[in-house]
Each structure stands twice: as C-alpha cells, then as structure tokens.
C-alpha positions in Angstrom: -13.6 -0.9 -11.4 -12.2 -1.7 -8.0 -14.8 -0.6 -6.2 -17.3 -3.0 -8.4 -15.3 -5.9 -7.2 -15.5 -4.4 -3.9 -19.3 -4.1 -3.9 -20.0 -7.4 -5.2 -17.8 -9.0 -2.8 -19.6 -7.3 0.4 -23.0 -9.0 -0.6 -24.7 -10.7 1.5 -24.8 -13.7 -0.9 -21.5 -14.6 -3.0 -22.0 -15.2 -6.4 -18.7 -16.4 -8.6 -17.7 -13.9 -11.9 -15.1 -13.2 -13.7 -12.7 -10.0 -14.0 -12.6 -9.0 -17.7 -9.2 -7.4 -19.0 -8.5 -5.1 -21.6 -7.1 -7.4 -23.8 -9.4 -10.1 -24.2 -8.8 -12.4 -20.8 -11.7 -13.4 -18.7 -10.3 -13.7 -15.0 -12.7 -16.6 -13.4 -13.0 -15.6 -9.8 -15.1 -18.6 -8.1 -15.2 -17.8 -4.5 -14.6 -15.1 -2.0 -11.2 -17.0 -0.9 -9.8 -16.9 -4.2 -9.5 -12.5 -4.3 -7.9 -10.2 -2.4 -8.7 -6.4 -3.5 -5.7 -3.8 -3.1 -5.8 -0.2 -4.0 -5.0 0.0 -7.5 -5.2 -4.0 -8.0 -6.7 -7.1 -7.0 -4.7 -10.7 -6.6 -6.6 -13.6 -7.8 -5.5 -17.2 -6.9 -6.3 -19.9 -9.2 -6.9 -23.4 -8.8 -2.9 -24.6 -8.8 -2.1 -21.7 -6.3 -1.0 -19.2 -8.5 -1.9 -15.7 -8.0 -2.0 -12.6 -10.6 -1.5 -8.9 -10.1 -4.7 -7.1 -12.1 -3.7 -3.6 -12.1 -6.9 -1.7 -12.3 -6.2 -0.1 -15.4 -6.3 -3.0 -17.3 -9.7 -4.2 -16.1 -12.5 -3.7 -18.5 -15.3 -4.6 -16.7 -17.0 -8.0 -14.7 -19.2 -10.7 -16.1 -21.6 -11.5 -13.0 -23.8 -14.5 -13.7 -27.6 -13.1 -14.0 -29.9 -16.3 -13.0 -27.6 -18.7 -13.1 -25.9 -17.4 -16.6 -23.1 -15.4 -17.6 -24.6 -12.0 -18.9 
C-alpha cells in the first residue's frame, strides 16, 4: 500500500484522497504538504497540526476521487 501512496503522490497533477484503515477510518489527505511517506508508515498532518503514524499494515486501501467524486 505504501507504494500506492507513493505513486499517486509522484503525479504530475496532485489530486487530494484519503488513506483507508482497517478498522473503519477514512484518513483525508488534501495536499501533498500534508504527507510524508516512511518505509513501513506514512505521517499525515491534519488541519490543527497534528500528525498520525499509519503503520502500513493497518491500511486497507485509498479512496482517490474519479472525476471530481470519491470512488
């Protein structure tokens, strides 16, 4: 799943998504700035400055916006 995030962050045109977890929390990630990817996680800063540690093995998947939707 890490490499998703990693591939959908090196296009050439950003589009925001959200990192699903395993048990039930949608992650909204709405800007490159906001992600930082490390080997086995990703940080994620929110609006109020927070950041949270997603280990990779709790992320189920990514819902990435298809024509200006979520899928």
């Amino acid at each position: 799943m890490i490499a998703d995030i990693k591939r959908h962050l090196e296009a050439s045109v950003f589009v925001p998504f959200s990192i699903e977890m395993n048990d039930g929390r949608s992650i909204r990630v709405p800007s490159r700035d906001h992600i930082g990817v490390l080997i086995h996680a990703v940080a994620v800063e929110d609006d109020a400055g927070g950041v949270r540690i997603l280990a990779s093995r709790n992320i189920s998947g990514l819902t990435i916006p298809v024509n200006g939707r979520e899928a």
